[in-house]
N, C-alpha and C positions, 0 to 999 in steps of 0.2 A: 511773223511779228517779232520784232526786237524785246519787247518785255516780259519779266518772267511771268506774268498770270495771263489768260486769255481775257480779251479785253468782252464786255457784256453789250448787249444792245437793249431795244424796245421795239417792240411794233404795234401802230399804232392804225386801226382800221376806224374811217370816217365812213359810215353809214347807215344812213336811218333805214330801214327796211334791215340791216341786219340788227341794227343794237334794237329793232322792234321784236326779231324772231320772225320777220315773216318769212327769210331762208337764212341757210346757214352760209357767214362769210367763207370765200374759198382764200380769196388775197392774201391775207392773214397766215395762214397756215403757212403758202408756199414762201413767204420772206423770212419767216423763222426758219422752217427747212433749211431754207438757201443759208443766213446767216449762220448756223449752226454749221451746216458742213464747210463754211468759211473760219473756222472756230471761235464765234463769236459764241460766248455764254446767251443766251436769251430763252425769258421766259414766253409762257403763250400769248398771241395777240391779246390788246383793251382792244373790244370791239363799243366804240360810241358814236354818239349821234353827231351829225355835222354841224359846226359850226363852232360856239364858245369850249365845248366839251373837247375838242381834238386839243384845243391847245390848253386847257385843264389837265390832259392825258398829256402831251409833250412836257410840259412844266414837272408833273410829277417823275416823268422818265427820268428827266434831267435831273433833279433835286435830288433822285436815286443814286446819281454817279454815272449811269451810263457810257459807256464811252461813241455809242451811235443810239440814231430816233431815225428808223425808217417807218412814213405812213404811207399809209392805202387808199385813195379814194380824196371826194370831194376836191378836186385839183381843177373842174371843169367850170362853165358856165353856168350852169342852170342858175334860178334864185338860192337854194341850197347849199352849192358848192363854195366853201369858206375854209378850206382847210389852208389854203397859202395867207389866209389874213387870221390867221388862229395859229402860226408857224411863225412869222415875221417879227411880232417883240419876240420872241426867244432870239431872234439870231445875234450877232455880236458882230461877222462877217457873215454877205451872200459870196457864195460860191456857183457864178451865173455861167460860168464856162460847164457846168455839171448837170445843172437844168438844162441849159442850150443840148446837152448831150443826150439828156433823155428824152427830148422833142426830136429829135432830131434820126435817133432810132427807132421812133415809131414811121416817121414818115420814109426812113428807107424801108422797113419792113413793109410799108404797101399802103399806109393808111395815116391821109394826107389830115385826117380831122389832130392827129397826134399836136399840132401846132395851136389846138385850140388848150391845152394844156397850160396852165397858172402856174404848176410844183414848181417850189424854192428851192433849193437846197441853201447852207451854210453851216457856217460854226456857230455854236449856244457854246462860251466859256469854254471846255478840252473836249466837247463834242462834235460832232457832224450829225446835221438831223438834214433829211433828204425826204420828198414828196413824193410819191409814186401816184400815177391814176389809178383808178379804180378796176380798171380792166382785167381778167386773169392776163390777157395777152398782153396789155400795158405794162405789168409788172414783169413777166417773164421778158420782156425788151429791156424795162427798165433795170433788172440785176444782172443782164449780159452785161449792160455798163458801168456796172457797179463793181463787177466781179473784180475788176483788179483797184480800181479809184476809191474804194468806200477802206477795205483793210487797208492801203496805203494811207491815207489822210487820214485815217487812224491812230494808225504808228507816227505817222509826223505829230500829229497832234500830243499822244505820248513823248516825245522826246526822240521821235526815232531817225535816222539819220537822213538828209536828203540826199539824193543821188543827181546827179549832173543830168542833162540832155542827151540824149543818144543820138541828138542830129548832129 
């Protein structure tokens, strides 16, 4: 990254059954991991319940300065899953080529349900906030994609330089 300080993130786990305690989130843990050895400053997952609470936890990310909001979970169908409509007023721009990108890695990876997936990604004001499914494996598909697109659109977001096409 172009800027002098490391840029901060949040992560944000939608799950009732964990913001209950009835097991311990795994998602959570491995995005910060991930983010961290990307050098993003980040503290430990909010783990909360689905629905109005995920985007009570995004809104506060943001309002922190953040420079990313990657969540965990609720992305799906059931009645519960409400994290893309608890993500949406934040955005400012959707970033649908990013979303198509992480449905799109699950269903190379072997598992065609990946398309039943809602996650938004976009810009909230100098952020990128990004949906992840709930899956441990959803996730680890999902920050393969992320791995070079989330610190780039970072740094652009900061003021960092664009670089041409390579085609």
């Amino acid at each position: 990254m172009t800027s002098p300080r490391p840029a901060s993130a949040a992560v944000v786990v939608a799950s009732n059954r964990a913001a209950d305690g009835v097991y311990a989130d795994e998602t959570g843990p491995l995005i910060v991991e991930t983010l961290r050895s990307w050098g993003f400053e980040v503290g430990d997952a909010v783990v909360v319940h689905d629905g109005d609470p995920v985007g009570v936890a995004i809104g506060e990310a943001l309002a922190s300065g953040v420079a990313a909001v990657v969540t965990t979970g609720g992305t799906g169908i059931t009645p519960t899953d409400r994290t893309p409509e608890a993500t949406r007023p934040h955005l400012d721009r959707e970033l649908p080529g990013v979303a198509e990108a992480l449905r799109a890695a699950g269903v190379a990876k072997g598992v065609p349900t990946a398309v039943l997936s809602r996650g938004l990604a976009g810009v909230a004001g100098t952020a990128v906030v990004v949906n992840l499914p709930g899956s441990r494996g959803g996730v680890k598909d999902g920050l393969a994609v992320l791995a070079d697109v989330l610190p780039h659109a970072v740094d652009q977001l900061r003021g960092g330089d664009h670089p041409g096409s390579a085609s």
